[in-house]
N, C-alpha and C positions, 0 to 999 in steps of 0.2 A: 398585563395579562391576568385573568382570572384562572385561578387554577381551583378545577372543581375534584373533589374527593369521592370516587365512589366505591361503593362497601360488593364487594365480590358478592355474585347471586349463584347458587350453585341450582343447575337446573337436575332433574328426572327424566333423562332420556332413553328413550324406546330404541331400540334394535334398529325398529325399523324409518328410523329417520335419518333423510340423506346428511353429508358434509356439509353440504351450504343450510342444512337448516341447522346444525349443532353452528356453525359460525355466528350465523346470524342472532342464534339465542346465546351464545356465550359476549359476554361485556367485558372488554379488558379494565384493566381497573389499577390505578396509580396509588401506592401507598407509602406516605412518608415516614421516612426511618433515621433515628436521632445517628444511629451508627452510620460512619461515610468510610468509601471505600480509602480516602486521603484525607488528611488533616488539611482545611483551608484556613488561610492566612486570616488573623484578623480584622473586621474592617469590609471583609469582602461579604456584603450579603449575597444570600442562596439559597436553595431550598432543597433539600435530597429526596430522591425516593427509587421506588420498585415500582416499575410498569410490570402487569402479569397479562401473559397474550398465551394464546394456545400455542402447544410446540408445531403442532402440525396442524394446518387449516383445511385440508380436504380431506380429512383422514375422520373415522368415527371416535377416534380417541381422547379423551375428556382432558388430557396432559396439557399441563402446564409449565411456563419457563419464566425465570425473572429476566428484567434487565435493568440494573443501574444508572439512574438519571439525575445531573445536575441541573438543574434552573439558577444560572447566574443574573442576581439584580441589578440592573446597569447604573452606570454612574450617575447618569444622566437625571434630576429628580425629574424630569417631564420626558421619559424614555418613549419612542416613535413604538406603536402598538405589533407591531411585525417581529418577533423576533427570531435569531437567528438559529436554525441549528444543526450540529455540526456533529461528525463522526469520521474517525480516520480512514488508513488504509490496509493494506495487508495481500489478501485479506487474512485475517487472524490474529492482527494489532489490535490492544486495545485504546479505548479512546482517555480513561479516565487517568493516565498520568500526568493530564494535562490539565487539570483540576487545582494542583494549588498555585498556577502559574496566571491565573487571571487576570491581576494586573498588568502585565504584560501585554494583553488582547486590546487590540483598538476597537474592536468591535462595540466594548461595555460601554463606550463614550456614547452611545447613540442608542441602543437595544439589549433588550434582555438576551443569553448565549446558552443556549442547552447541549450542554456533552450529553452522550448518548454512548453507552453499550453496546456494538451490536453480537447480537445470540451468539450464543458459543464461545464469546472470546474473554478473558481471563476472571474478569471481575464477573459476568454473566452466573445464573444459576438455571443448568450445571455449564460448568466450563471445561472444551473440548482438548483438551491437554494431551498430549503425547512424549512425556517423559522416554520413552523407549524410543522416538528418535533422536531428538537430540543426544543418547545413548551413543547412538548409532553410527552420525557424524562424527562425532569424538573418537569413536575406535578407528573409522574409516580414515580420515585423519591424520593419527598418530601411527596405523599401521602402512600408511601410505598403501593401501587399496585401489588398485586398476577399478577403470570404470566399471568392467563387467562382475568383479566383486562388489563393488557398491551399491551393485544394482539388488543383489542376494539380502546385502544385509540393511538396504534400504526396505524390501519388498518383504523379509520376515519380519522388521518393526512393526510397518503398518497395518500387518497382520496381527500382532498380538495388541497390539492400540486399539485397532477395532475392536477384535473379541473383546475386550473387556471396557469400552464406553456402551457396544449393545448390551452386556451385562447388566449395565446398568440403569438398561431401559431409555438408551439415549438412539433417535429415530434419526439415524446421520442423514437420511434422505430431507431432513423437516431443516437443515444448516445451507443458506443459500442466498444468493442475491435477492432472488423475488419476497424468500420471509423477510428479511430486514427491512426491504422498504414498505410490506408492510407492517411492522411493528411500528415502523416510523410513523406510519399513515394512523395507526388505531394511537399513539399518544398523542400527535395534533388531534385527533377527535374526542380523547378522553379529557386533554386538557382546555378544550372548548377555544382552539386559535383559529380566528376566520383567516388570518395570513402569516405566510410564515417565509423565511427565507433560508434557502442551503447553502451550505460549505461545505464541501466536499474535497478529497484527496487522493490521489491515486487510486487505489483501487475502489476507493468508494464514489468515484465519481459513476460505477455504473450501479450504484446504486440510488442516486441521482437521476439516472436516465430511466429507471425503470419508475419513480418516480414518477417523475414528468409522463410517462407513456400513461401508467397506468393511475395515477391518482394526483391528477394533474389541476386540480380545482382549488385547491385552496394556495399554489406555491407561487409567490410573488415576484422572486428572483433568484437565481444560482451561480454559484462559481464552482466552478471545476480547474484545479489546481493540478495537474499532470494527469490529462483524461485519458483514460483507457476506456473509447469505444464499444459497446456492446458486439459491433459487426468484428472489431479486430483479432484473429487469431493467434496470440502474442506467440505462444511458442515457435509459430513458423518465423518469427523474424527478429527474434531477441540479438541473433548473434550481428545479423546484416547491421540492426540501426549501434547495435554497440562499436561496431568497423565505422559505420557513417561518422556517429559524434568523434574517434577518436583522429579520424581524419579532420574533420573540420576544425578541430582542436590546437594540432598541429601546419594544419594549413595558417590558422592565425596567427602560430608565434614564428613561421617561415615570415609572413606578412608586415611582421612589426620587429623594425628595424635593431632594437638590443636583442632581443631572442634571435632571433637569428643569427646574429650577430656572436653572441654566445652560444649556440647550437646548431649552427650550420646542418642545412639538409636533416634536419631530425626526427624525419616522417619518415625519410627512405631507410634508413642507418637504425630505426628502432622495427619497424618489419623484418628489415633483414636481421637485426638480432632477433627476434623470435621466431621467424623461419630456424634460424642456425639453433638454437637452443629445443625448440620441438625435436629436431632430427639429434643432437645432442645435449639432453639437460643439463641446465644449470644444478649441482653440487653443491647446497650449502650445511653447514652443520651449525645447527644450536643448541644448547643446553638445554635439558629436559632438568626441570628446577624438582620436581618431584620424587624423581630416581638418580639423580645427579649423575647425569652420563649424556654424551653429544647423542643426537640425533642426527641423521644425514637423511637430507631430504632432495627426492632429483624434481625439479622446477622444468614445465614447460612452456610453451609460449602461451598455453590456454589458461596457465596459471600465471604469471609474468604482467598477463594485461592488466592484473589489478590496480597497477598501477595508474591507469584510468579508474577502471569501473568499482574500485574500492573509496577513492574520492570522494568528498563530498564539496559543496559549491563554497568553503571557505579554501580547499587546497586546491582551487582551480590553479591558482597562479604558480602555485609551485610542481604543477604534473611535468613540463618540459623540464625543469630543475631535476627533478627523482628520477625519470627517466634517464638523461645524462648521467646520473649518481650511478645506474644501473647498467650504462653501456659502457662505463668507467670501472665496471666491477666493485664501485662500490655496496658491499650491500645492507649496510646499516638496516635503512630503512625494510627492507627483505627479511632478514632475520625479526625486527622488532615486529611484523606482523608473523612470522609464525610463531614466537611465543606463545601468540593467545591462544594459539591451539593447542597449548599443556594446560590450560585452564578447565575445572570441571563444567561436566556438560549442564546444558540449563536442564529446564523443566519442561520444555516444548510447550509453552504456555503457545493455543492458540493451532496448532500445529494442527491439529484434527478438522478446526471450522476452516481451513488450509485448502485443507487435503479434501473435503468434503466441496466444498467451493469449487477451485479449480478440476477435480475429477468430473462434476456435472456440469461445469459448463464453457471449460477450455479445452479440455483433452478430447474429447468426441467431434468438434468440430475442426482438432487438427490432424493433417495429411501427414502421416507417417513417413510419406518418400521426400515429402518435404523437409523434413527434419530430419530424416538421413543426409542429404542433399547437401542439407545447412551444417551440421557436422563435421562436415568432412571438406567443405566448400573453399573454406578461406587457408591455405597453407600456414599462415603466420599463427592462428591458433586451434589448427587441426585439431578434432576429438573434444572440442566444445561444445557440448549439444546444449542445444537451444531449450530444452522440456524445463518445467517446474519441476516435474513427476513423472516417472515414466508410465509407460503403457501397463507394465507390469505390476507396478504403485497399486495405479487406479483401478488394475479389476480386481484388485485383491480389498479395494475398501468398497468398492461394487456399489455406489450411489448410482441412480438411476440419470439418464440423460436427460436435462431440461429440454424442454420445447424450441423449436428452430427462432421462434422470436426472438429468443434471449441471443441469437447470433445476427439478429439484424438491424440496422440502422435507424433510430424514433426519429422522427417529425417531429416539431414544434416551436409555439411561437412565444414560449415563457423566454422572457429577456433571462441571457447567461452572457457571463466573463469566463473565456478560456487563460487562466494562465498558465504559459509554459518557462523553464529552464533552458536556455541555448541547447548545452552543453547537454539535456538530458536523455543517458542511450534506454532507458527504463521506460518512459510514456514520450517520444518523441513530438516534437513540437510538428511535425508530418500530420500526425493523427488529431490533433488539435482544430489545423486548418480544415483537413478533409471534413469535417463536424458542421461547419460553416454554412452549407448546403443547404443543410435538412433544420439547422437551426436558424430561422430566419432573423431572429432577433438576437445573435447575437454578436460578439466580440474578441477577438486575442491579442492580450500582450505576451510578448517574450523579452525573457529579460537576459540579457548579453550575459554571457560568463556565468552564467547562473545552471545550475544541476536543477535535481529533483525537486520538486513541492518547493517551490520559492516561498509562499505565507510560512513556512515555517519556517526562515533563513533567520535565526532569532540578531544575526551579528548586522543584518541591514532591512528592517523591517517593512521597507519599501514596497513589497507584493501584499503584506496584510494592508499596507495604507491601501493599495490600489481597491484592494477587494471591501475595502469599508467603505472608499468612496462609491464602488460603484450600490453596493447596497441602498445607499443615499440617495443615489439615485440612476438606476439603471436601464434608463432610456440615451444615458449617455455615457460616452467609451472612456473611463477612468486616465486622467493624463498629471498625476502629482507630479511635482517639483521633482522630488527625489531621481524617478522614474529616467527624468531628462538629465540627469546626471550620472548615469549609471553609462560608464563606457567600456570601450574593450578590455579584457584582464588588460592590466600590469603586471608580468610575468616575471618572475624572481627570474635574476642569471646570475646571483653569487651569495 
């Protein structure tokens, strides 16, 4: 891949020229900087820099934003000209912790790998930080806070987080699905790639889509790694697919002769304890290590379920295990996760491009009676509402509502691999298939027992092989070894 350097042109613009003529005269421009946001390993060639794109593309304003970019060299000395590239999820995660971990990436074996920034989020310049939430969690927390107080001191955060990033001349309207995929789109043009190929992750698989919709000419191949749908309205059904996986869950270790066997009936017997624990909380006390004095804290069923939905696809096998600990009153495990909540609050690194994201383009398109509905829906964990943010959140950060596009389904015939997690209640393997449709060329695997974003399951690396092979070649449906040996958990019963 040739990578071309161009020297920033600063143009003389008149009043009276429209946005798309200041776009089209402004040249984003890639500049390489000895300073990296992570120390890489030796050994690993790379290349760093700062992509500079306008903050806001339809706006008459001259602003500018960095974003941090790695260009990994592949292993490979005769690397395949397409390379890969790659940006997390969130939204509000950043991509670049993943920078000194490269040898790890199968991908280097065959092509060049570009971590990518996207705007606003931690390593970005500026970076959309909300210190005064994470604040805000911590007090709510610790003072064990009713939802209708959290809602107070949720909704005065985001209030003083705003006031003071507009302070700082930061255009929360310009922080969005549509600018990243173009940022994406102007460094494949600044770096002069005629083809390139995506990895994408949860929430950035719809950045991915817009992509494809909108700048669709040069992208070879995609994978989408827990896709979340443009059309999908997550808030309305966060709680139903978290019920779905943790049934299906429990249906398998009914199904598999030791788990059951060890936990008789432990679908029916774990509902009805968080039925019974909603209408009476569980009472636990733990050490507050800071003030050295118990905390008592009352646990309801909508807190309880963590023991799924805290999980990640290495504790699959032992969720029936903890569950029994916990209809057993053991609560070891219980106490050691609220510890963490004496721990000081972070930084909300990320919290604002969040909050700015999902206000314009999840919450307007969701049905409010719906998510009362959903709320209130499931007795076993009554008072679990399904929102990112509430209503109250979002008008208080008052970004403007994207376009009805952004809420509906792309067309297209760019070859992609859907991969899903079984197990996963966050981007449902449901939503994956429903894609299938409108994506004519492409594919899904789902991997048994497996959670969220499987390429990143770093303990069995079997979904990054899948998705390198299919890069290799993606006119056919990735089938590794590994893949076919991946069976149902084997579920701890002692």
């Amino acid at each position: 891949m040739k990578l071309k350097l161009v020297i920033l042109a600063f143009c003389i613009l008149t009043s009276c020229k429209s946005s798309k003529d200041i776009t089209q005269e402004f040249t984003p421009t890639f500049q390489l900087s000895k300073k990296t946001t992570h120390k890489i390993p030796k050994g690993q060639d790379y290349v760093f820099g700062y992509l500079t794109v306008l903050e806001n593309r339809t706006s008459n304003s001259k602003k500018t934003i960095q974003l941090p970019v790695y260009i990994f060299k592949s292993r490979n000395p005769n690397p395949k000209k397409d390379p890969i590239i790659y940006t997390v999820g969130g939204p509000g995660s950043s991509s670049m912790p993943s920078a000194p971990y490269m040898k790890y990436y199968k991908y280097l074996d065959d092509r060049d790998f570009i971590l990518v920034e996207q705007r606003g989020n931690y390593y970005a310049k500026p970076h959309l930080d909300c210190p005064e939430w994470a604040k805000a969690t911590n007090k709510i927390h610790l003072e064990k806070l009713n939802s209708k107080e959290a809602n107070k001191i949720y909704t005065k955060a985001a209030k003083v987080c705003r006031d003071r990033l507009v302070q700082k001349n930061i255009d929360l309207n310009s922080y969005n699905t549509n600018e990243i995929a173009a940022d994406i789109n102007d460094l494949v043009k600044t770096l002069q790639i005629k083809k390139y190929n995506l990895l994408t992750i949860s929430y950035s698989t719809k950045i991915a889509q817009v992509l494809m919709r909108d700048y669709p000419e040069r992208i070879r191949s995609v994978v989408m790694d827990s896709a979340l749908p443009l059309e999908v309205n997550y808030d309305e059904e966060s709680v139903a697919n978290l019920f779905y996986t943790v049934n299906k869950l429990l249906d398998d270790c009914e199904q598999n002769t030791n788990c059951n066997k060890a936990f008789p009936n432990i679908k029916k017997r774990f509902f009805d304890y968080l039925i019974e624990k909603t209408n009476n909380p569980l009472v636990v006390q733990v050490k507050n290590p800071e003030k050295d004095v118990m905390e008592t804290f009352y646990l309801k069923g909508k807190d309880l379920i963590n023991v799924f939905s805290g999980a990640s696809t290495g504790d699959v096998e032992n969720i029936p295990f903890e569950i029994n600990k916990l209809l057993k009153n053991d609560l070891t495990s219980v106490k050691k996760q609220l510890s963490y909540l004496f721990a000081k609050p972070g930084n909300g690194s990320g919290k604002g491009m969040r909050l700015s994201v999902w206000c314009a383009e999840e919450y307007p398109f969701v049905s409010q009676l719906k998510v009362k509905k959903e709320t209130n829906k499931y007795e076993a964990v009554k008072g679990l509402s399904p929102v990112v943010f509430t209503s109250e959140v979002c008008n208080i950060w008052g970004v403007k509502k994207v376009s009805d596009i952004e809420n509906k389904p792309i067309t297209s015939n760019i070859p992609v691999l859907l991969i899903n997690g079984e197990y996963d209640e966050n981007t449902p393997t449901k939503w994956a298939t429903s894609m299938h449709q409108n994506l004519k060329n492409s594919f899904q695997l789902v991997f048994k027992g497996w959670k969220h974003t499987p390429t990143t399951n770093w303990s069995n690396q079997c979904a990054m092989q899948a998705a390198n092979d299919y890069f290799n070649n993606p006119m056919v449906k990735p089938n590794p070894k590994c893949f076919k040996e991946i069976k149902n958990p084997d579920f701890k019963t002692e």
